[in-house]
Backbone bond lengths (Angstrom), bond angles and torsions (degrees), N, CA, C in turn:
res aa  C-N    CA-C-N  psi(-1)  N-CA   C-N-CA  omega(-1)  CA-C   N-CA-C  phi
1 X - - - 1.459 - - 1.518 109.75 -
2 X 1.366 105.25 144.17 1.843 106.24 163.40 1.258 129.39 -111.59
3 X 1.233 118.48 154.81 2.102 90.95 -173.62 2.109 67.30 -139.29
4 X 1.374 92.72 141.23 1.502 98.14 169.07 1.296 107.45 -148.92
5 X 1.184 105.66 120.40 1.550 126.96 -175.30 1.620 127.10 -97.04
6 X 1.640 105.94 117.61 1.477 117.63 -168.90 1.938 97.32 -98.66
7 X 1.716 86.13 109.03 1.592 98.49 155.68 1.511 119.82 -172.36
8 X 1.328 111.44 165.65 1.243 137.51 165.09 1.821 135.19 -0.28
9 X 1.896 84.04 -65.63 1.210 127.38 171.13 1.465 127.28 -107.09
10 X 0.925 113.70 58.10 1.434 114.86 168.68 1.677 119.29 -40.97
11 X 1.377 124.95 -44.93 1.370 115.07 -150.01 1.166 91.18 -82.29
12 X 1.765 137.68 1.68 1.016 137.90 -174.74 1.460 114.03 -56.87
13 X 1.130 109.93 -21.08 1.792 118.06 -135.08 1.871 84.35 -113.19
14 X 1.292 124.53 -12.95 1.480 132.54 -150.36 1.898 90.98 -68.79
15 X 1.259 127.59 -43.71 0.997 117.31 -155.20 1.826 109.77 -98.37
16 X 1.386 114.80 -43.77 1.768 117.55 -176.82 1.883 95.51 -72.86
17 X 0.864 90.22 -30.49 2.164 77.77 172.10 1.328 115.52 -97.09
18 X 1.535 121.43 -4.98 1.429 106.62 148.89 1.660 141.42 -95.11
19 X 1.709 100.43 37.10 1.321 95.26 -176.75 1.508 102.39 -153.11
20 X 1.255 119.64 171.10 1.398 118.51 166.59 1.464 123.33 69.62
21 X 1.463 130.45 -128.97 1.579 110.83 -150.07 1.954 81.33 -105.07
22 X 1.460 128.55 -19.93 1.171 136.84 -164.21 1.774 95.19 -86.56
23 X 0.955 133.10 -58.57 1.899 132.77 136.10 1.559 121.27 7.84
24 X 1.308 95.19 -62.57 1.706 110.02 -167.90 1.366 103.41 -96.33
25 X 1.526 126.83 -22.95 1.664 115.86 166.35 1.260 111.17 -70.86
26 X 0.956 134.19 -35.37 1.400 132.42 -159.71 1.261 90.42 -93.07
27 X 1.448 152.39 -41.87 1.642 141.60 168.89 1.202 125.61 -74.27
28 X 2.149 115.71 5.20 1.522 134.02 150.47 1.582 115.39 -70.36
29 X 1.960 98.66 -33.34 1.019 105.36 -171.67 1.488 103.26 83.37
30 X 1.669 117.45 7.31 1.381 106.99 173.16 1.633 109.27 -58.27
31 X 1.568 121.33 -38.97 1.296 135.34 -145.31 1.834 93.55 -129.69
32 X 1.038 126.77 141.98 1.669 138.56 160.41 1.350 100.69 -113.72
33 X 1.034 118.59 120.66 1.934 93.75 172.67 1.799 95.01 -127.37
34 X 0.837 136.27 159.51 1.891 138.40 -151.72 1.831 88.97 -164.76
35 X 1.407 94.08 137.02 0.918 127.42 -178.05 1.398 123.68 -122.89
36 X 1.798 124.36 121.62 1.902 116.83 -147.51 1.555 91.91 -146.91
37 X 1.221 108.01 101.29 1.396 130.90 164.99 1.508 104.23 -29.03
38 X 1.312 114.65 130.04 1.759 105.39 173.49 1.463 111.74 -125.09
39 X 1.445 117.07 13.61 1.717 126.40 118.40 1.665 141.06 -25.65
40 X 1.991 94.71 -44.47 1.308 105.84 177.83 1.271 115.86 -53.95
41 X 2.025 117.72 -40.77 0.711 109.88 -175.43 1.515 138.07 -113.15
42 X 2.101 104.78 48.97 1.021 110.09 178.03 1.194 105.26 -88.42
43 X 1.723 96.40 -178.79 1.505 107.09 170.37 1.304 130.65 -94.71
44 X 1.375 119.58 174.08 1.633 123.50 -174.23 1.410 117.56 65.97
45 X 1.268 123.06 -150.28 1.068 114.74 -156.92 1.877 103.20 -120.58
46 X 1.430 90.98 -4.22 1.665 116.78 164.19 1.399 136.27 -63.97
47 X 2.095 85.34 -41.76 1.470 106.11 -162.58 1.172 135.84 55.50
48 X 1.679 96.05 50.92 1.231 111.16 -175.82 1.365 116.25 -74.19
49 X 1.551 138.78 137.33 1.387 161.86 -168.68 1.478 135.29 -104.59
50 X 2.263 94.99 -23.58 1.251 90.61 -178.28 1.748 106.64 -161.23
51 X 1.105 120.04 148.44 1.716 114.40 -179.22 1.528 110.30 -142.49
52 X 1.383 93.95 172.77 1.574 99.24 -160.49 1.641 110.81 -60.55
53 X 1.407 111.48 177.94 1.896 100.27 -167.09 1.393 91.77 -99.55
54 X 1.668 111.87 160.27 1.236 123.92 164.82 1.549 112.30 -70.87
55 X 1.243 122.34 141.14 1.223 138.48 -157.82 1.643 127.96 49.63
56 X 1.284 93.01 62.53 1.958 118.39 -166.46 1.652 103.94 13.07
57 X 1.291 100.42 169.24 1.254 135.41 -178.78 1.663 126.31 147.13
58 X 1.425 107.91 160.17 1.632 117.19 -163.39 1.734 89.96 -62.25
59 X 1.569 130.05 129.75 0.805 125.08 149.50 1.858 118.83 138.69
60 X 1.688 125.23 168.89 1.542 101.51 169.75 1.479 84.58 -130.65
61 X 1.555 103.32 150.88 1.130 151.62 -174.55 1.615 112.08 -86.69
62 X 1.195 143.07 96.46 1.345 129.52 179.38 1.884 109.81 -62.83
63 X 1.465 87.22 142.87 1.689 86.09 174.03 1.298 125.87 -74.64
64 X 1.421 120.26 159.64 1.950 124.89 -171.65 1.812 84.22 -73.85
65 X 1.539 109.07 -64.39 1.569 106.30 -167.44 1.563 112.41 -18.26
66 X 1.628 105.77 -81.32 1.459 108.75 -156.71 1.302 103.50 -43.35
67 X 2.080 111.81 -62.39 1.404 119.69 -162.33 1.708 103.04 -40.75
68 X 1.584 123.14 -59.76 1.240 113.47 178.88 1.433 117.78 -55.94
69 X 1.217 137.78 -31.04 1.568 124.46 169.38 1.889 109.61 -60.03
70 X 1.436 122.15 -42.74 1.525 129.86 147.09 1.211 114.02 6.34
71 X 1.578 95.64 -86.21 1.438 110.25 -163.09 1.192 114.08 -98.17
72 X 1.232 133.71 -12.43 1.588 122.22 140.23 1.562 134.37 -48.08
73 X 1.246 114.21 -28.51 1.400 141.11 150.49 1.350 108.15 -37.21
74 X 1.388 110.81 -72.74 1.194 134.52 -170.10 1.565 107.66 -57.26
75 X 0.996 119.00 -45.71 1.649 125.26 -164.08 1.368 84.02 -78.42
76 X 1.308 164.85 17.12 1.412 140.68 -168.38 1.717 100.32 -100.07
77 X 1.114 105.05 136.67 1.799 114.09 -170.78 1.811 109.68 96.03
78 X 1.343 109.73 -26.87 1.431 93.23 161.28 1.267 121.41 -157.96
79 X 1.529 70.30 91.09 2.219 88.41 171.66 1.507 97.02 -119.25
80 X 1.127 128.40 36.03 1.807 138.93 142.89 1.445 100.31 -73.52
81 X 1.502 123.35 -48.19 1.567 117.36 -130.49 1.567 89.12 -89.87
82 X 1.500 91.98 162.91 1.657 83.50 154.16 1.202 105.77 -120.76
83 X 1.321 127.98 -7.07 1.760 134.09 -170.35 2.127 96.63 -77.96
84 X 1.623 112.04 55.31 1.394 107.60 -174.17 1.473 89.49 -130.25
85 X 1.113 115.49 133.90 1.529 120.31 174.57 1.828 112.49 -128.32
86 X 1.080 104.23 161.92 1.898 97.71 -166.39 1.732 73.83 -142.98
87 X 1.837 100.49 131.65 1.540 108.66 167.06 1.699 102.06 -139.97
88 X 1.157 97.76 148.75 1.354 119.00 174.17 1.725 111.68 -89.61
89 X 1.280 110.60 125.79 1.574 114.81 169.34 1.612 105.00 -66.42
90 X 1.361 127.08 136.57 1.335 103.96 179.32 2.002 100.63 -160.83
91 X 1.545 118.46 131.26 1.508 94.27 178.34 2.079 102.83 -70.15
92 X 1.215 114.95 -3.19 1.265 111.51 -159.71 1.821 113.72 -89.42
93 X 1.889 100.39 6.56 1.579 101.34 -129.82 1.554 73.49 -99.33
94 X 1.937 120.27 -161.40 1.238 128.32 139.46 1.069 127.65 -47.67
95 X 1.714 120.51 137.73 1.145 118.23 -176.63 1.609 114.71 -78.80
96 X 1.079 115.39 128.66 1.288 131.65 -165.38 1.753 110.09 -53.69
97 X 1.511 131.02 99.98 1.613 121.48 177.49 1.557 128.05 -95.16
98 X 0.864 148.26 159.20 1.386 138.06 156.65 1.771 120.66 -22.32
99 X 1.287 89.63 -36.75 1.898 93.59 -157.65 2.094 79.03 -89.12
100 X 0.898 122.38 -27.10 1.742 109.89 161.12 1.419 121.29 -42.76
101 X 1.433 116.43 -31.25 1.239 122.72 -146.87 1.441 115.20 -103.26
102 X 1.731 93.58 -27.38 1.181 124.36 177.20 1.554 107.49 -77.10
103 X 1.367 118.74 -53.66 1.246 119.93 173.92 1.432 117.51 -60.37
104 X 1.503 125.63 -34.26 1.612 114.49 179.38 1.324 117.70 -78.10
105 X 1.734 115.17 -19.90 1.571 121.16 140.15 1.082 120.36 2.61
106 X 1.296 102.34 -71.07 1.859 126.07 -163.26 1.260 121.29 -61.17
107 X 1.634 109.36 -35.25 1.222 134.14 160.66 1.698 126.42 -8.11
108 X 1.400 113.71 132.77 1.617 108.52 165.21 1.511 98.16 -102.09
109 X 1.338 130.78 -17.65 1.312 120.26 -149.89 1.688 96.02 -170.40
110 X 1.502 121.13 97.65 1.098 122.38 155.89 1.757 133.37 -118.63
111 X 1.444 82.56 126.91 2.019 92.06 -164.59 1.645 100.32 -96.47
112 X 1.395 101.52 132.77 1.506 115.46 -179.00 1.547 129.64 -144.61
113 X 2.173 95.62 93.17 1.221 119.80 -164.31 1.628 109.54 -48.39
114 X 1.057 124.35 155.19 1.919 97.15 -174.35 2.075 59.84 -129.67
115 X 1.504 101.61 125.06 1.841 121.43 136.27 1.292 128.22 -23.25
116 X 1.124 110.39 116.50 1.807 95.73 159.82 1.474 114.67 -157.49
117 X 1.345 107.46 156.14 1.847 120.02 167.44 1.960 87.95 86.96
118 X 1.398 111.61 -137.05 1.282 113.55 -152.80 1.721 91.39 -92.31
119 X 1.313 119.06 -28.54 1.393 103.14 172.00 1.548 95.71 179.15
120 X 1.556 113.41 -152.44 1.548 126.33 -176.25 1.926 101.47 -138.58
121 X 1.571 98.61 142.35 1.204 94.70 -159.74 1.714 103.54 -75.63
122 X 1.590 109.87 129.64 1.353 99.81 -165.76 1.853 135.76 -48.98
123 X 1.749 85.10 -11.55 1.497 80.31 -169.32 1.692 106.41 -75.15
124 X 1.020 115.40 -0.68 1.735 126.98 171.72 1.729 107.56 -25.10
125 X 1.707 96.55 -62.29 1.407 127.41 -174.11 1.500 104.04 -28.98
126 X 1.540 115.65 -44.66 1.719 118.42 -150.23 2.083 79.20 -69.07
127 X 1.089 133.74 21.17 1.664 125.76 -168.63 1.504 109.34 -141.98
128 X 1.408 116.50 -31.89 1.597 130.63 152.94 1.538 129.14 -54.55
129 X 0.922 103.11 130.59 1.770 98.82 167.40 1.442 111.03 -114.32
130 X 1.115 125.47 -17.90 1.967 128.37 154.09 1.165 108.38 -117.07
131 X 1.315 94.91 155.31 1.472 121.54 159.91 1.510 118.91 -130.82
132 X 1.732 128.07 105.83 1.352 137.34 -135.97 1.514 103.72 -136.76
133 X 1.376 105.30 97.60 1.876 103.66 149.79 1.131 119.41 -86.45
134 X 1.199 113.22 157.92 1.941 118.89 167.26 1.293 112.20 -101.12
135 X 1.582 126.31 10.83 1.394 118.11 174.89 1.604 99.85 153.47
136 X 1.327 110.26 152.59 1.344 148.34 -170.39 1.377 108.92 -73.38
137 X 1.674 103.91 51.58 1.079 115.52 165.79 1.460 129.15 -173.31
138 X 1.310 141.61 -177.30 1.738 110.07 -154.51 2.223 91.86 -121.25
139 X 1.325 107.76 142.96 1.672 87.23 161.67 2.120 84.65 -131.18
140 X 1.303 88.04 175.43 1.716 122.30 -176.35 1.514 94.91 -30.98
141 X 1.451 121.11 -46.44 1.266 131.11 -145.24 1.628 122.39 -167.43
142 X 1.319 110.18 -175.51 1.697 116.93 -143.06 1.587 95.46 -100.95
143 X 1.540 118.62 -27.98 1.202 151.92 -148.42 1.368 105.32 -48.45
144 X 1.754 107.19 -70.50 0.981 122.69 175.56 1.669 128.44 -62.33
145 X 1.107 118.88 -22.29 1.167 150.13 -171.27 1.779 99.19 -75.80
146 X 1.148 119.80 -66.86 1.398 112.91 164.00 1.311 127.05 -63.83
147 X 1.703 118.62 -25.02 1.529 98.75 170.22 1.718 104.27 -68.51
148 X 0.703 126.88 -2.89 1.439 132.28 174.07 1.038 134.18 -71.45
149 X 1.019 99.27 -32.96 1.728 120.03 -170.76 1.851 89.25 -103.82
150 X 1.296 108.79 -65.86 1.277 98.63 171.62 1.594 152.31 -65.62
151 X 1.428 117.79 20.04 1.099 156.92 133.04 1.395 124.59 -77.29
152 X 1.203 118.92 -47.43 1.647 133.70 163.03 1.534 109.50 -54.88
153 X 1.281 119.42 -22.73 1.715 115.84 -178.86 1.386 104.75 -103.14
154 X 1.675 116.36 -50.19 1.597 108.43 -158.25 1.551 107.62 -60.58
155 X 1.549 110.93 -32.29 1.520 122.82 -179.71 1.529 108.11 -44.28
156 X 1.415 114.57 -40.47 1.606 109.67 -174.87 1.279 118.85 -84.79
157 X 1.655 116.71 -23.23 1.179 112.31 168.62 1.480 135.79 -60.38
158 X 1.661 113.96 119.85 1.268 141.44 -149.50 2.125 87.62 -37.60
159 X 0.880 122.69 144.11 1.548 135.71 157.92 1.549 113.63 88.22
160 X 1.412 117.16 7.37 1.798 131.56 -156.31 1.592 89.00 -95.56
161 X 1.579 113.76 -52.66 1.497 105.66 -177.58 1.615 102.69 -126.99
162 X 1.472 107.86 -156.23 1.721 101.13 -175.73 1.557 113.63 -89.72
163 X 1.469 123.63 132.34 1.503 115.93 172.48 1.597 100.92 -33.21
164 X 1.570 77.93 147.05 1.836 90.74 165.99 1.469 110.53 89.31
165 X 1.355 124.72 -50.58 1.266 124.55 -178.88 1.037 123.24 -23.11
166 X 1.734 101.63 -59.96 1.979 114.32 -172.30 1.546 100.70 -65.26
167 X 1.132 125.07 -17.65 1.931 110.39 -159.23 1.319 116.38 -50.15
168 X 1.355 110.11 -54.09 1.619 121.09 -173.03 1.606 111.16 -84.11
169 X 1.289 101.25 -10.98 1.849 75.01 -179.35 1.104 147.69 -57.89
170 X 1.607 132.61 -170.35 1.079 114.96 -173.15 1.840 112.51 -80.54
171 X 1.020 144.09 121.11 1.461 155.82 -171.44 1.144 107.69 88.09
172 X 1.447 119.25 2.57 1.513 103.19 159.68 1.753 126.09 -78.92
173 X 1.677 99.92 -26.69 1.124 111.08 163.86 1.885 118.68 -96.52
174 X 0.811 117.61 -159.14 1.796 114.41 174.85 1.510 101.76 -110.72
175 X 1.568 122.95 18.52 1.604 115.50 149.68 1.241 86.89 -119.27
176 X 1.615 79.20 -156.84 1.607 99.70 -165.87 1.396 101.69 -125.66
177 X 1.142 120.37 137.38 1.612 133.00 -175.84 1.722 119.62 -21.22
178 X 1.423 129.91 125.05 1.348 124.06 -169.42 1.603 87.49 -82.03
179 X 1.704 102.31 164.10 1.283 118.61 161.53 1.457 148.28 -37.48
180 X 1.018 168.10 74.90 1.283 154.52 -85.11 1.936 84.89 -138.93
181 X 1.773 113.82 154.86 1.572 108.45 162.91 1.609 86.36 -152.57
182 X 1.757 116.72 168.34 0.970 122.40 169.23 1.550 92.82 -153.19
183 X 1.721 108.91 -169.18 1.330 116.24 178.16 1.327 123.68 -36.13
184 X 1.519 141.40 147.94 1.720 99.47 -4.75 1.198 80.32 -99.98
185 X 1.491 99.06 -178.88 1.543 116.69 -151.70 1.569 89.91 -100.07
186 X 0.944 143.98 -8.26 1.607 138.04 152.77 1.477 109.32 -123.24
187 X 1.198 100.52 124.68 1.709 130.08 150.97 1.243 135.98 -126.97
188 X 1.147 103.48 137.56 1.480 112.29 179.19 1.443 117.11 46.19
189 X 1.546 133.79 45.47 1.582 144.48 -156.20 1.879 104.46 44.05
190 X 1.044 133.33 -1.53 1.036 119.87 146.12 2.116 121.25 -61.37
191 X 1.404 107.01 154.42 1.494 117.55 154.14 1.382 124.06 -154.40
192 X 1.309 98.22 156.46 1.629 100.42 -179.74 1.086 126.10 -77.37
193 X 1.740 114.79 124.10 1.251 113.77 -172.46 1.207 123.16 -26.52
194 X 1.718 119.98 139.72 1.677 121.56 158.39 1.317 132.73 -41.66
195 X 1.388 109.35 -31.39 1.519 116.28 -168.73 1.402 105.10 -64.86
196 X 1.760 105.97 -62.28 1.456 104.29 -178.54 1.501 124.90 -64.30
197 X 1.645 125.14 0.81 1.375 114.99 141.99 1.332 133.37 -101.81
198 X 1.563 119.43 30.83 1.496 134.05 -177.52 1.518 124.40 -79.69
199 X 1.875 97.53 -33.91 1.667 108.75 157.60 1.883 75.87 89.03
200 X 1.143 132.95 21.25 1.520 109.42 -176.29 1.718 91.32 -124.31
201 X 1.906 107.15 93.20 1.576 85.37 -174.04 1.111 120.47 -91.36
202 X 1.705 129.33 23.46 1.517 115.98 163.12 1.459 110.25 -65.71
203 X 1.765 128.59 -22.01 1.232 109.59 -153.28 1.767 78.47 -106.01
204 X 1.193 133.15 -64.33 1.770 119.29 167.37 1.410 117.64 -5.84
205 X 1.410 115.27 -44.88 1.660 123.63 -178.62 1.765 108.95 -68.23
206 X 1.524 76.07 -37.78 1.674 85.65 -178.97 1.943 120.65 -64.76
207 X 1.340 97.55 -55.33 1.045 120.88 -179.44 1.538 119.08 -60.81
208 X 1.305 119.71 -5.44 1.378 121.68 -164.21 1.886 103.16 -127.25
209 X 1.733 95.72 -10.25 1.668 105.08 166.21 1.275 91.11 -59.29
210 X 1.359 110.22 -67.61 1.316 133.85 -149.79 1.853 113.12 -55.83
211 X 1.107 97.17 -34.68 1.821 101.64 167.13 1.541 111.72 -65.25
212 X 1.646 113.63 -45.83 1.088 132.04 -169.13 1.627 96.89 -54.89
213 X 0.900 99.28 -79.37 1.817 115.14 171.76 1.831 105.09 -31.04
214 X 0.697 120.74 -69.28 1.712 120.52 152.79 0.948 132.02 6.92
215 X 0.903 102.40 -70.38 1.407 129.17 -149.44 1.259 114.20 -101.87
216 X 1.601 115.12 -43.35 1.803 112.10 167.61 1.256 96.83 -77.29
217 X 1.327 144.00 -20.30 1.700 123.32 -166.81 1.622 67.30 -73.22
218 X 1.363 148.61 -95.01 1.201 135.34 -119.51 1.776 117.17 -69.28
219 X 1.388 106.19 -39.03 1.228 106.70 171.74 1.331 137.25 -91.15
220 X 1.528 120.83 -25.98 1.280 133.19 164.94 1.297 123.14 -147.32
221 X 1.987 120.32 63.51 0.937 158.39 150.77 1.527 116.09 -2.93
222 X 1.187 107.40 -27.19 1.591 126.64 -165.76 1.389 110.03 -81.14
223 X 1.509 108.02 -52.95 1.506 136.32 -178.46 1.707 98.61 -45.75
224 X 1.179 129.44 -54.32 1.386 159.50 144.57 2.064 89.12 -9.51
225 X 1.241 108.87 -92.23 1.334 112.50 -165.26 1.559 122.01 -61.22
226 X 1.945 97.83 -4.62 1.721 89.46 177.06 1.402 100.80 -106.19
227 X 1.073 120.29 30.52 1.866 118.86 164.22 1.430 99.89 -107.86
228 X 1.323 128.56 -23.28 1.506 101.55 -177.85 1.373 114.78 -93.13
C-alpha cells in the first residue's frame, strides 16, 4: 500500500515515521508512504499557495488550483486502480472511526490532503472523496491529523504487527478494550487479579467481557446505545 501525503510541512512528518512499528513497515515495504510539498505547486516566483477569501474575513484560504495540480501529481502510477481514495484533513469533515481505518487498510493508494490557514477553497471537494476530522476540536493544521490517520491504517495492514493483535481492541469490538496487567504480580499493595493467573481461560474470557462492559458504561456510555 501507499499513503502519500500533500502538505505544507513536510519536515513535520521526519520524526513519528522514523521510528517504531511505522519504521519497520515501510523497511518490509509493507507500507511506502511519500511525502509532496504543495509549495511546488504554487505560483510566481514565490510559490504562492493561498489568498485572502472572497467576501473578507480574518484569514488565507488555500487555493483549489494548486491543491488540484497536488493531487493529480499524486494520482500518477495509479489511475488503473480503483481501490485509491483522496481525503481532506478537515475540523469540518466526518469524524474519523475505527471502521475508517480499517477500510483505508484495504487501500492501494491513499492520498492525505493535510488543511491549513483559515480553510481550503471549497471547490477543492469536486476532487475529494472524504472529508475527515479526528475530533471535536480545531488544531493550527492538517499535519497532525494525518499522522493519525496514517498510523491508524499502516497498523492494520496485514504483516505491520502480529495477527490477532487488532481483534479485541477497543472499537474493534462494540466495547472498549479490557484491562491488561503483567509482572510483578504485586505492586505497591495492589495485585493482579486471580483469575488471570488460574490458567482457566473460559472464565479469563469471561472476566475480561465483563471489564470491557465496565468500562464503556463508565467511560463511553454512548458506544452502549449504538448497539441496540
Amino acid at each position: 500500500m501507499k499513503i502519500t501525503i500533500l502538505t505544507l510541512f513536510p519536515e513535520m512528518f521526519e520524526g513519528p515515521f522514523s521510528h517504531s512499528i511505522i519504521k519497520r513497515a515501510q523497511e518490509k515495504k509493507i507500507v511506502a508512504i511519500e511525502f509532496i510539498n504543495i509549495r511546488d505547486f504554487g505560483e510566481g516566483p514565490h510559490k504562492i499557495v493561498d489568498d485572502t477569501p472572497y467576501g473578507g474575513g480574518i484569514g488565507m484560504v488555500l487555493k483549489v488550483d494548486v491543491l488540484h495540480k497536488a493531487i493529480e501529481h499524486a494520482k500518477k502510477g495509479f489511475e488503473e486502480t480503483s481501490k485509491q481514495l483522496v481525503i481532506l484533513t478537515s475540523a469540518s469533515g466526518k469524524v474519523y472511526k475505527q471502521a475508517d481505518a480499517k477500510h483505508f487498510s484495504t487501500l492501494d493508494h491513499l492520498i492525505i490532503i493535510c488543511g491549513h490557514y483559515e480553510g481550503v477553497d471549497e471547490r477543492i471537494m469536486k476532487y475529494v472523496d472524504m472529508e475527515i476530522s479526528i475530533g471535536d476540536f480545531v488544531l493550527t493544521g492538517g499535519e497532525l491529523p494525518a499522522m493519525v490517520i496514517a498510523d491508524s491504517v499502516t497498523r492494520l495492514i496485514t504483516g505491520t504487527i502480529t495477527d490477532g493483535a487488532t481483534e479485541d481492541e477497543s472499537f474493534t469490538q462494540p466495547l472498549l478494550e479490557y484491562p491488561h496487567y503483567t509482572k510483578p504480580r504485586s505492586y505497591d499493595g495492589e495485585d493482579v487479579p486471580d483469575i488471570l493467573v488460574s490458567g482457566n481461560h473460559q472464565k479469563i474470557h469471561e472476566w475480561r467481557q465483563k471489564k470491557s462492559l465496565e468500562k464503556t458504561k463508565q467511560v463511553r456510555p454512548e458506544l452502549l446505545k449504538k448497539e441496540v
